[in-house]
C-alpha positions as CSV (number, residue, x, y, z in Angstrom):
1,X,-82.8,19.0,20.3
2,X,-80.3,18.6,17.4
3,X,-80.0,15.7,14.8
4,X,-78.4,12.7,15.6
5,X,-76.5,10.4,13.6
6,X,-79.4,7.2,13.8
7,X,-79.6,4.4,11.9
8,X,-82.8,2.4,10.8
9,X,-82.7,-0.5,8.9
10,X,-84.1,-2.9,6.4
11,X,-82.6,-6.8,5.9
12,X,-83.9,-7.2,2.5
13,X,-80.4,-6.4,1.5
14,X,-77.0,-8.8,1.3
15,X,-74.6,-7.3,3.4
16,X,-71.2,-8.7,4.4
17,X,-71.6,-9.7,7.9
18,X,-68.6,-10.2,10.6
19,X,-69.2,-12.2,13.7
20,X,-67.9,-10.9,17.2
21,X,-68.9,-13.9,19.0
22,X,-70.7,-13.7,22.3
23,X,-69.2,-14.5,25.6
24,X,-71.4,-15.6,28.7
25,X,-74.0,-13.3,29.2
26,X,-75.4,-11.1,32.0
27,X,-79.0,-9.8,31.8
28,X,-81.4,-8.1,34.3
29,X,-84.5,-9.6,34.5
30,X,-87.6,-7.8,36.4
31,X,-91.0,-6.8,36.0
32,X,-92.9,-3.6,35.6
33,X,-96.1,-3.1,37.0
34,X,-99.7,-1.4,35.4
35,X,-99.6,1.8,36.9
36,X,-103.0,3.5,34.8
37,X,-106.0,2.0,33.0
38,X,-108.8,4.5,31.4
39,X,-110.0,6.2,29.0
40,X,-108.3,8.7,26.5
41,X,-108.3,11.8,28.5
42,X,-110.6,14.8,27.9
43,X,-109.4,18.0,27.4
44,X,-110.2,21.2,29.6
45,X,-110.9,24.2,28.4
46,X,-108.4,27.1,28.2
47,X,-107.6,28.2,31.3
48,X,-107.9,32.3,31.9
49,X,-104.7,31.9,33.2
50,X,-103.2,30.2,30.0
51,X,-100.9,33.2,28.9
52,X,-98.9,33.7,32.3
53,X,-95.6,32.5,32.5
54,X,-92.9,30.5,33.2
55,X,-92.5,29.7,29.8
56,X,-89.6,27.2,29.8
57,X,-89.0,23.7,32.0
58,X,-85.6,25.2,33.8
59,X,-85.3,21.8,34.4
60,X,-84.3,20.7,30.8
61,X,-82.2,23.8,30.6
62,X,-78.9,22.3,29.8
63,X,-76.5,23.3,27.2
64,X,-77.1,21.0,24.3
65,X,-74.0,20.8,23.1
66,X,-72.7,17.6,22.1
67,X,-71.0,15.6,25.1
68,X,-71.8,13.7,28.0
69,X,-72.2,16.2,30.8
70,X,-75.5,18.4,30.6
71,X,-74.3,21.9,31.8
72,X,-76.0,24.7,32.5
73,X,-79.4,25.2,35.4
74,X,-80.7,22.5,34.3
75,X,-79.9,18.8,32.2
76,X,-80.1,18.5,29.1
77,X,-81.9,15.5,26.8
78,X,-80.6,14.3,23.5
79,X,-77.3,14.4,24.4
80,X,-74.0,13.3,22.2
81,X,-70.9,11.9,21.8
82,X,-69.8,12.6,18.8
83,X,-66.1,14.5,18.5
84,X,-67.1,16.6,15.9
85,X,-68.6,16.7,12.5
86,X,-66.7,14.5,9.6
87,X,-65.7,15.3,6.1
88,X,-68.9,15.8,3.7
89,X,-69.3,13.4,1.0
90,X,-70.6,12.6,-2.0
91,X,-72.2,9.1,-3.2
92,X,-74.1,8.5,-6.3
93,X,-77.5,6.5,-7.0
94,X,-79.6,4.8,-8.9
95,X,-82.7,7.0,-10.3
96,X,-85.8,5.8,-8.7
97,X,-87.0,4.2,-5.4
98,X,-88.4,0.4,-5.9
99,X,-91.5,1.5,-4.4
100,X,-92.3,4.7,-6.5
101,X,-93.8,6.4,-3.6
102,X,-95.9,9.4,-4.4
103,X,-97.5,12.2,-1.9
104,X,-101.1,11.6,-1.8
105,X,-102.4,14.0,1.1
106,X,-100.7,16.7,3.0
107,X,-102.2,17.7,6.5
108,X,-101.8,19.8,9.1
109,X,-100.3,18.1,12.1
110,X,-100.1,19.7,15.8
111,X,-98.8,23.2,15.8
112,X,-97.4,25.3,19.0
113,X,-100.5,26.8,19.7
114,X,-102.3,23.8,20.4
115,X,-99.5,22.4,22.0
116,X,-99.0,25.2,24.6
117,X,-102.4,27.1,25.0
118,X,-105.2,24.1,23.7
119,X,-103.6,21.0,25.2
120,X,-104.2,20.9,29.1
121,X,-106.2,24.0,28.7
122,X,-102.8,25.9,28.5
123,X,-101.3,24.6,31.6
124,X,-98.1,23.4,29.3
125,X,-94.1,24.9,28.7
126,X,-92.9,25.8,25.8
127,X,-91.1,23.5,24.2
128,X,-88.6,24.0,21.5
129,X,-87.8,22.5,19.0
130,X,-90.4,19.7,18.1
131,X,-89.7,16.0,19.0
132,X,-91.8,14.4,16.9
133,X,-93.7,10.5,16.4
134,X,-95.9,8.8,13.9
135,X,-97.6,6.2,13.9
136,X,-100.5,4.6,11.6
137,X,-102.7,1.8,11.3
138,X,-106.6,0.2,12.1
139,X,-107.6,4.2,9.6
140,X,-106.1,6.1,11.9
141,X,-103.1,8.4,12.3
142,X,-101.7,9.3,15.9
143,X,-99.2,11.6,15.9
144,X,-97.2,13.2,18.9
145,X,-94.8,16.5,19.3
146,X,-93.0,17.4,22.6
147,X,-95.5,16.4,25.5
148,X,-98.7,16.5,23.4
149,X,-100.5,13.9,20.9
150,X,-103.8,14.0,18.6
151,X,-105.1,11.5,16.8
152,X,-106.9,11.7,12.9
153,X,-108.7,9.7,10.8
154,X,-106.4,8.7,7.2
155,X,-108.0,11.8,5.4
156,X,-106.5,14.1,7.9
157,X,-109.5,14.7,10.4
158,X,-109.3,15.4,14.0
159,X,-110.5,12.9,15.7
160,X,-109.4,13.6,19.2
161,X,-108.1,17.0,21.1
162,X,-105.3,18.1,21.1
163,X,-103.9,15.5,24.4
164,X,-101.1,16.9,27.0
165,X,-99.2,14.0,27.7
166,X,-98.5,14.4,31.5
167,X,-102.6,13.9,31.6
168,X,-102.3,10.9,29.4
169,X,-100.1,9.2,31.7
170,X,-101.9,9.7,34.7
171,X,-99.8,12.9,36.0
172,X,-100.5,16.1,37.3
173,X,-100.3,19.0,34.5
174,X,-96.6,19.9,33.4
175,X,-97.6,23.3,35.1
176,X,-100.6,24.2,36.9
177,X,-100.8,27.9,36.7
178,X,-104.2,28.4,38.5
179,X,-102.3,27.3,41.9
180,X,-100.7,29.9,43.5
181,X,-97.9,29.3,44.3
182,X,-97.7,27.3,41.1
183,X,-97.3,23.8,41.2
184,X,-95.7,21.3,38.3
185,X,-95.9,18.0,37.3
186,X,-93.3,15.6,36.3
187,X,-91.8,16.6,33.4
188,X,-92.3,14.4,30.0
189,X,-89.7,14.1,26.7
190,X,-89.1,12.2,23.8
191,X,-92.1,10.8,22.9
192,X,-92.3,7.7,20.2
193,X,-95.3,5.2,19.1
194,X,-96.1,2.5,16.4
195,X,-98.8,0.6,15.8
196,X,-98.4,-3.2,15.8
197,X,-100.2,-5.2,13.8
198,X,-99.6,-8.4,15.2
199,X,-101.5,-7.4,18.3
200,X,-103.3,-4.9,16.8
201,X,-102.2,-2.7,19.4
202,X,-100.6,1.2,19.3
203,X,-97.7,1.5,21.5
204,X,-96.8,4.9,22.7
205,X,-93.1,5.5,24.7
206,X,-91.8,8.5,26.7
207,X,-89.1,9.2,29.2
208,X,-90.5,10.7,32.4
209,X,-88.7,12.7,35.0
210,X,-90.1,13.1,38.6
211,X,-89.8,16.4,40.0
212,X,-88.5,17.2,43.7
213,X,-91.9,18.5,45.2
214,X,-95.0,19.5,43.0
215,X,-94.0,23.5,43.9
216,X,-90.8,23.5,42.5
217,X,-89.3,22.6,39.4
218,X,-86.4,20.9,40.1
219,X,-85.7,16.7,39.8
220,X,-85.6,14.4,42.0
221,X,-82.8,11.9,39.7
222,X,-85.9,9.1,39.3
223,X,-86.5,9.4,35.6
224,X,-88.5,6.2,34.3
225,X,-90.1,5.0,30.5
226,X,-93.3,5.1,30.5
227,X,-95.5,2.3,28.0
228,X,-98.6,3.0,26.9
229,X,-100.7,0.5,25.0
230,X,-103.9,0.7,24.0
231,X,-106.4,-1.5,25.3
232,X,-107.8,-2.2,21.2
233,X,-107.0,-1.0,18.2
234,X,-108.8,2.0,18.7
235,X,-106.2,4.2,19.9
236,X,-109.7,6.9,20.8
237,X,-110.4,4.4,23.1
238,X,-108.8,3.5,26.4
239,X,-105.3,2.6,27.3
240,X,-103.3,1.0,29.8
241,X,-99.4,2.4,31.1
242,X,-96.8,0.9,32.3
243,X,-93.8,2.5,34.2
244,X,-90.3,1.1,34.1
245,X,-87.5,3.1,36.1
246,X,-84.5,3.5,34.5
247,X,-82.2,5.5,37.0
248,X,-80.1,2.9,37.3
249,X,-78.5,3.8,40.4
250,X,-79.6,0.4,42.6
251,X,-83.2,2.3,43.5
252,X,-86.8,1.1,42.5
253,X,-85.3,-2.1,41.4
254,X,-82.7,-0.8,39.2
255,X,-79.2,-1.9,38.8
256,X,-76.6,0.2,39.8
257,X,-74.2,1.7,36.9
258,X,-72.1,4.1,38.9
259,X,-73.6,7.2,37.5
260,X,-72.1,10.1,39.3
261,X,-73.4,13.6,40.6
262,X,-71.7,17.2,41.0
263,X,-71.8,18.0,44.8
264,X,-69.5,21.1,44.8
265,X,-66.7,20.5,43.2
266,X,-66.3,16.2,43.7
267,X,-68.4,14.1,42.0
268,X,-70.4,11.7,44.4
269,X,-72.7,8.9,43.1
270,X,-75.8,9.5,41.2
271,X,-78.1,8.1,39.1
272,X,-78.4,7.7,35.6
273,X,-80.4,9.1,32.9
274,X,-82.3,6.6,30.0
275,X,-82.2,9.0,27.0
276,X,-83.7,9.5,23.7
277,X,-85.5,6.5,23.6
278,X,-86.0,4.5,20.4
279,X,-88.7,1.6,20.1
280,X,-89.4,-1.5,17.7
281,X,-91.3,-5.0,18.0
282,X,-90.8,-8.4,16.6
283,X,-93.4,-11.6,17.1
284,X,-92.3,-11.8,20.8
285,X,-91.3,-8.7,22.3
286,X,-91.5,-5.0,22.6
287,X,-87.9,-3.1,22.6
288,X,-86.9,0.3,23.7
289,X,-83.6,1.5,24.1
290,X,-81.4,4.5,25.5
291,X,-78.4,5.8,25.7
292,X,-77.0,6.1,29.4
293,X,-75.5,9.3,30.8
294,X,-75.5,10.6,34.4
295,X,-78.1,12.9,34.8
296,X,-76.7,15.7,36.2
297,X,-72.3,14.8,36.2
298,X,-70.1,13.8,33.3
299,X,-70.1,10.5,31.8
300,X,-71.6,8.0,29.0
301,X,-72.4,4.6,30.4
302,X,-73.8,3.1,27.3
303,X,-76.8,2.1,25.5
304,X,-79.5,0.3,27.3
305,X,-81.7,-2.7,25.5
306,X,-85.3,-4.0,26.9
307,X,-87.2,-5.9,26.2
308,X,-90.9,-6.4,26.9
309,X,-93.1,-9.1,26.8
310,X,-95.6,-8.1,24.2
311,X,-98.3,-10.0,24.4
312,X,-98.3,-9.4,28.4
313,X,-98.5,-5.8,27.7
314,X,-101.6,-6.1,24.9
315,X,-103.3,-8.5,26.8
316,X,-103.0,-5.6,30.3
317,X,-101.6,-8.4,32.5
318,X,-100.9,-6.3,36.2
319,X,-97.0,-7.2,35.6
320,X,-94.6,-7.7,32.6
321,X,-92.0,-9.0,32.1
322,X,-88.6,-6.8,31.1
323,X,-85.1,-7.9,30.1
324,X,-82.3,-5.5,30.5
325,X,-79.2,-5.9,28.6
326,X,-76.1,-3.5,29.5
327,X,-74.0,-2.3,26.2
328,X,-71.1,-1.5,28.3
329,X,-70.9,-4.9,30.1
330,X,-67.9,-6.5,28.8
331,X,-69.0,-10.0,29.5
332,X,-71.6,-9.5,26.5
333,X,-68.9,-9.6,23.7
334,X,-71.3,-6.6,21.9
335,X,-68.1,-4.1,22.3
336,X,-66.6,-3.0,19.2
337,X,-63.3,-1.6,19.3
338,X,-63.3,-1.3,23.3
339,X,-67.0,0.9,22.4
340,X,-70.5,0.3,24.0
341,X,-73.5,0.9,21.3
342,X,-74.5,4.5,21.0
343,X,-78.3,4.8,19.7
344,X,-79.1,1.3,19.2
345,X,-82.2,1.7,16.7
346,X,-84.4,-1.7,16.9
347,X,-86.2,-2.3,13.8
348,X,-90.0,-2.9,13.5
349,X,-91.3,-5.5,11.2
350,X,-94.5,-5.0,9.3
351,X,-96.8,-7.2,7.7
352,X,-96.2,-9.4,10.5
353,X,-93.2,-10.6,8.9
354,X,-91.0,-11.7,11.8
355,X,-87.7,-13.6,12.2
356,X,-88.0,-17.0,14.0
357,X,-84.6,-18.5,13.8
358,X,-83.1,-19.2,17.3
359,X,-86.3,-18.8,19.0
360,X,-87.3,-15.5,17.5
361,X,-85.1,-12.5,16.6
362,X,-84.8,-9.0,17.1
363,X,-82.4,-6.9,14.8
364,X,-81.4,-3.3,16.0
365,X,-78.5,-1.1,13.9
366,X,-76.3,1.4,15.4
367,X,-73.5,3.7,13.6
368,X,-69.9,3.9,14.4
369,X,-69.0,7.0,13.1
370,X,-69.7,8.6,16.8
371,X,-67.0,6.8,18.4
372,X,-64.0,8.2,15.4
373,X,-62.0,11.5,15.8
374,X,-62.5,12.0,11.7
375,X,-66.1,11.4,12.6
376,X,-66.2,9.2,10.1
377,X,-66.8,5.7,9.3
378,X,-67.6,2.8,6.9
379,X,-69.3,0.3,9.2
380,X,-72.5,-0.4,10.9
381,X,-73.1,-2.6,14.2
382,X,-75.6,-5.4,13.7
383,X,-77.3,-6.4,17.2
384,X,-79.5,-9.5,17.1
385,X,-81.2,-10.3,20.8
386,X,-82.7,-14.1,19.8
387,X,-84.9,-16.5,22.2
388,X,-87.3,-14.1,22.0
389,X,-90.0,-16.4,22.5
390,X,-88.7,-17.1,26.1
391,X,-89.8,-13.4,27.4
392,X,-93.7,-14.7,28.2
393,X,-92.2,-17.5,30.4
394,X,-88.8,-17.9,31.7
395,X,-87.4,-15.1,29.6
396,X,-83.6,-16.6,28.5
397,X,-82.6,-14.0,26.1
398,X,-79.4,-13.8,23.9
399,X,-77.5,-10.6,22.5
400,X,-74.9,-11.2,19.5
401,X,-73.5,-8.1,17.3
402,X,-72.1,-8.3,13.5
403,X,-70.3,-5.9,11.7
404,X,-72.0,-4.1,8.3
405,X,-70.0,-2.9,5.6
406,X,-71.2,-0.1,4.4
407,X,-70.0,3.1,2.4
408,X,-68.0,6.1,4.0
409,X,-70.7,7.8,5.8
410,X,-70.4,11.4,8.2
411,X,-71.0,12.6,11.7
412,X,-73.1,15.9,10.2
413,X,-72.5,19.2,11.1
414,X,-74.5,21.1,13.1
415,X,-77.4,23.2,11.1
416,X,-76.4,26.9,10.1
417,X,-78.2,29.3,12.9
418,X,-78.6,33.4,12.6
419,X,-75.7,35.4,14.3
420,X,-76.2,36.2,18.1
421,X,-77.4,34.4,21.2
422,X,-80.8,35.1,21.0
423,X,-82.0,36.4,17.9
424,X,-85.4,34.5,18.0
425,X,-86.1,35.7,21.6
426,X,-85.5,39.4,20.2
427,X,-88.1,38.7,18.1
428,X,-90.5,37.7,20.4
429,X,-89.6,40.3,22.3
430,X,-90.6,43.4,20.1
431,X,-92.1,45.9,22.0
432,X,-93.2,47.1,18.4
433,X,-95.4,44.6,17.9
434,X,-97.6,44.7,20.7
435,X,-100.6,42.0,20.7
436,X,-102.4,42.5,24.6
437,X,-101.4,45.1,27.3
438,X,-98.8,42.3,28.9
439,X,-98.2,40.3,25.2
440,X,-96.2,41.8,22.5
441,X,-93.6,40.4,19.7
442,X,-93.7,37.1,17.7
443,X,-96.1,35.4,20.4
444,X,-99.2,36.8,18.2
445,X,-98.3,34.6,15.7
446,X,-98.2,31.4,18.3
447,X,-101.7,33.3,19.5
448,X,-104.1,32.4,16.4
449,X,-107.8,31.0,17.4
450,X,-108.3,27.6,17.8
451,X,-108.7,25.6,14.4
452,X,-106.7,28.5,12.3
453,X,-104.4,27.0,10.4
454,X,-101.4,29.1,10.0
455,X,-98.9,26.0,8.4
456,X,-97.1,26.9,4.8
457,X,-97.5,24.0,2.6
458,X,-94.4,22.6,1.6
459,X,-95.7,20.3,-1.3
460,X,-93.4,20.1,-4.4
461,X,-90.6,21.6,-1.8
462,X,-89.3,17.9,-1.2
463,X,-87.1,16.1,-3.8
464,X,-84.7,13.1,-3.7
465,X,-80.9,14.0,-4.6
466,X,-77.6,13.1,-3.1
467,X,-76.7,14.2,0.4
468,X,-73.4,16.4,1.4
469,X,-72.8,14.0,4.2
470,X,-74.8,11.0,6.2
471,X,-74.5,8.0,3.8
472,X,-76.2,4.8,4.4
473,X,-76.4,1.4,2.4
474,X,-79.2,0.5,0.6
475,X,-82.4,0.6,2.5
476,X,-81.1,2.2,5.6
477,X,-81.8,5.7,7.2
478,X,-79.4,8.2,7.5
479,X,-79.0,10.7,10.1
480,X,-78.8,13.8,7.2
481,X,-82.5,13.0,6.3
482,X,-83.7,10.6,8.7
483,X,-85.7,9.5,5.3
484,X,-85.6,6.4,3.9
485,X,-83.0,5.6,1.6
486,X,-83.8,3.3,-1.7
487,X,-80.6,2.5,-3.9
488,X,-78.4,4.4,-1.6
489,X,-80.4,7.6,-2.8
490,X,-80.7,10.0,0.4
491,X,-84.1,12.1,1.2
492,X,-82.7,16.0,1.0
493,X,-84.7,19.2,-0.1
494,X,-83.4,22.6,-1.8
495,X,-82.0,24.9,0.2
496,X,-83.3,23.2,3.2
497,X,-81.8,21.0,6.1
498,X,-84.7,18.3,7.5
499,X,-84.9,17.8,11.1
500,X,-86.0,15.0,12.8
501,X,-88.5,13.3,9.9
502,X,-90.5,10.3,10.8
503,X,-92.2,7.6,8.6
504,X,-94.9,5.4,9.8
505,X,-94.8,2.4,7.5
506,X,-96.9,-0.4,6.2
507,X,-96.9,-4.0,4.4
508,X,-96.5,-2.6,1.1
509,X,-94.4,0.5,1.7
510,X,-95.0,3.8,3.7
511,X,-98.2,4.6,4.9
512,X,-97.2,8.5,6.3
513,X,-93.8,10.9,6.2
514,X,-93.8,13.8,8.5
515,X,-91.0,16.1,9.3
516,X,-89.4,19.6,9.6
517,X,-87.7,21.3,7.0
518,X,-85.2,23.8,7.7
519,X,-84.4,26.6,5.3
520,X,-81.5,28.9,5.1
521,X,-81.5,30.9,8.8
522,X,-83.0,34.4,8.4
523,X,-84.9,34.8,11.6
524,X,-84.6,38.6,10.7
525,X,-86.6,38.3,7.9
526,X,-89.4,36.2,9.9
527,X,-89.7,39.2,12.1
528,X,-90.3,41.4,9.2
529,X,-92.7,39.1,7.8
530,X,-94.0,39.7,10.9
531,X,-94.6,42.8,11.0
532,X,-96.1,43.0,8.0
533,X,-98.9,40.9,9.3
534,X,-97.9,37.7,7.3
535,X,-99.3,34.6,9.1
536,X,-96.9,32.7,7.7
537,X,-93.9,34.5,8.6
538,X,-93.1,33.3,11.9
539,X,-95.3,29.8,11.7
540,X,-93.0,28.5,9.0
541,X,-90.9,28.1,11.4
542,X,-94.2,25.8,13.3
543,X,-93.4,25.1,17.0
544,X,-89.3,25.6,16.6
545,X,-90.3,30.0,17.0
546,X,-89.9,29.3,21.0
547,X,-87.2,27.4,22.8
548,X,-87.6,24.9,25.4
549,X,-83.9,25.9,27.0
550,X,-82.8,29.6,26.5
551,X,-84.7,32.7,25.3
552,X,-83.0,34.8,27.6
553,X,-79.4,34.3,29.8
554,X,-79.1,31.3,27.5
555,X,-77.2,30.6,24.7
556,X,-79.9,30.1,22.2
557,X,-79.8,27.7,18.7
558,X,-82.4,28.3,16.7
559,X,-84.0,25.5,14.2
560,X,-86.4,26.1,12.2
561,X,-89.4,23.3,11.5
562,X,-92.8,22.9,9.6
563,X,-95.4,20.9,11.8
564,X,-97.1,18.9,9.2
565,X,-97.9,14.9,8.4
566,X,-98.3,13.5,5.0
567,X,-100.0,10.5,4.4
568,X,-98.3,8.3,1.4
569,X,-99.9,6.7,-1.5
570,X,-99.2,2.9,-1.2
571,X,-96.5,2.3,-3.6
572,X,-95.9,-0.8,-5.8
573,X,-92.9,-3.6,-5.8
């Protein structure tokens, strides 16, 4: 899944701030029903049948290139719009964060073994490269990659198994490969969770897509965020879900946004796709938003907002309430420049510091640079969705935008990869390096025993300098590091790109960092390592050694990733 140019944001800045206005207003109101209640799942053992293939979900097996239309056998998540990569550039600094932030304890996080062979006793795919979350609070860390989470204590303790997430929701294993002929279960992405301290409640997001039957792997078009809360603030403990569809194609309740469909060579209506999810709270509500494409035709509808009653979905009421706003309506006045938002990012307060003008406010930030042929751009959008403190009731939400000024900041280019289509599936394909009669190549090294840690520390690797491109203000996140950004400094390491970092933050700074770092490509080097029997080698690399979408007859991109989670030493102000 490549990097994205996200936003997240911090008001403790002055900005210059531009009204739009706001024209009468159309929102969908509904409600979503609890669809589980139990305990945190238990983990089988692993299955005898753990190593058999298929490897890969040919149902995510779209070409993830950027733009709107997922080609290829199968979609494809995480999609873009950008035109292209903009102009590097440089911006200078101040020296120091405010918050002097130090690393305080490095841990192992969830690595592809226990992702594919320990979680749902093996029956899992694959999945390349690792979508990650974070979240802490109550002396715990949860922590979830691909369709898998685990939960530790602060000093870096297991706490809980390794948890397939398809099991966590309720569903039938993502592949069942003692069934013959083999059966699957829906099939689970872009996963996301915080822990709220108003409610003292963890929240835990992913998109879901239904299959056709249970013997095949293709979709059916429903695809549907599912909410799961925990039912304390023990996230060991039990947890309730809620499902929301979000097809958007007038079915299970959904409004219809004209998504369309390939049916030979004319497009025919179909329905839509929420993607890459992104979640936040205030005092009132809970917020997740997408970014609307047609599942499987062409076409960007726009960002969706909703919003959730909060304290409906801590307290486990049977229904919720859910406002939908839609960025491409034209009656909302949120267009900028003709454009819907693209990746609306909500914020999440901490501290249980919330704004409480106009009946409660929720800020989200989106960039702009998306929508420009140069790829570049020097403003931000502001959304503010206010009357928050209706949703419980008679929800009478309101959605306003602003314009930020920032500096120039850059669509990023796309991470330098190894010559070839598939020079990490030639790895794992070495017939030189055979590990079992049927199991040879770079899957030894995704083999080890349970509890071997094979994870290269990457302590001292990290350092704060200024970024080539992706620029933010002061106390935003830009997409280049996806770190936070004090005094317009930017997160970057030597040598290394950093993919998909997340930060779970609290009242007096952050509380854990996690992330991937990506050196310079030489996957032919990791197969030498490999063959010289160095663990590290191939694991370096963590989960990002297999792909998700093409090892074979696919064009494949490699990225390379460290699975680990760092806690943060509380800094001072």
């Amino acid at each position: 899944m490549r990097s994205r140019l996200v936003v997240a944001f911090c008001l403790a800045f002055v900005v210059m701030l531009l009204p739009l206005g706001v024209a009468a207003q159309t929102q969908t109101v509904r409600q979503v029903q609890l669809t589980r209640s139990g305990p945190l799942p238990a983990n089988p053992s692993i299955s005898a049948y753990a190593q058999q293939g298929p490897e890969l979900d040919s149902a995510l097996a779209g070409d993830d290139n950027d733009g709107s239309d997922g080609s290829g056998p199968g979609i494809s998540v995480n999609r873009g719009i950008a035109k292209g990569p903009g102009a590097g550039m440089r911006h200078s600094g101040s020296g120091k964060a405010k918050s002097n932030p130090e690393l305080n304890l490095t841990v192992d996080g969830i690595n592809h073994f226990a992702q594919r062979f320990v979680a749902a006793g093996g029956n899992q795919f694959s999945i390349e490269p690792p979508d990650q979350g974070l979240c802490v609070g109550n002396g715990f860390v949860l922590e979830t990659v691909n369709d898998t989470l685990q939960i530790f204590d602060t000093a870096g303790n297991p706490v809980s198994a390794p948890t397939g997430l398809n099991s966590f929701y309720g569903y039938a294993p993502a592949i069942d490969r003692t069934k013959s002929p083999l059966q699957f279960g829906p099939s689970i992405t872009d996963p996301s969770c915080i822990f709220d301290g108003a409610t003292q409640r963890w929240f835990h997001v992913v998109l879901t897509l239904d299959r056709a039957v249970n013997t095949s792997q293709a979709l059916n078009g429903n695809n549907h965020l599912d909410v799961a809360v925990s039912v304390t603030a023990d996230p060991t403990g039990a947890w309730n879900v809620y499902s929301l569809p979000v097809q958007d194609d007038g079915t299970q309740g959904t409004p219809d946004h004209h998504c369309v469909q390939r049916q030979g060579k004319i497009l025919v209506h179909g329905p839509c796709l929420g993607d890459y999810p992104h979640i936040g709270a205030d005092a009132n509500g809970f917020y997740i938003t997408t970014n609307e494409f047609s599942l499987a035709g062409p076409g960007f509808f726009g960002s969706q907002i909703y919003a959730f009653s909060k304290r409906q979905l801590a307290a486990g009421v049977p229904f919720v309430n859910v406002v939908q706003f839609d960025t491409s309506d034209p009656s909302l006045g949120v267009q900028l420049d003709g454009t819907p938002g693209f990746t609306v990012w909500p914020a999440t307060s901490t501290g249980n510091t919330f704004e409480g003008s106009q009946g409660g406010t929720e800020y989200f930030l989106s960039s702009e640079a998306v929508f420009q042929d140069s790829g570049v751009d020097s403003r931000l959008r502001l959304w503010a969705v206010s009357n928050t403190s209706s949703i419980d009731t008679a929800p009478a939400l309101n959605i306003g935008v602003s314009v930020v000024n920032t500096i120039p900041y850059a669509v990023p280019g796309r991470a330098n990869q190894k010559a070839g289509d598939v020079p990490q599936a030639e790895c794992l394909s070495d017939s030189t390096l055979q590990v079992t009669p049927t199991l040879s190549g770079c899957w030894r090294f995704c083999s080890a025993p349970a509890g071997h840690s094979q994870h290269r520390k990457t302590g001292g690797q990290q350092r704060f300098a200024n970024a080539a491109s992706g620029a933010g203000e002061r106390k935003t996140m830009g997409r280049a590091g996806h770190g936070t950004n004090h005094q317009r400094r930017h997160c970057a390491a030597s040598r290394d790109r950093i993919f998909r970092n997340q930060s779970a933050f609290g009242q007096r700074g952050p509380r854990g960092l996690r992330g991937n770092f990506g050196q310079q490509p030489d996957i032919s080097r990791d197969c030498r390592d490999a063959k010289r029997k160095r663990c590290d080698g191939l694991h370096r690399v963590g989960q990002r050694s297999l792909s998700e979408r093409r090892l074979r007859g696919h064009r494949f991109h490699h990225r390379r990733g460290r699975y680990s989670h760092r806690r943060g030493r509380r800094g001072t102000r």
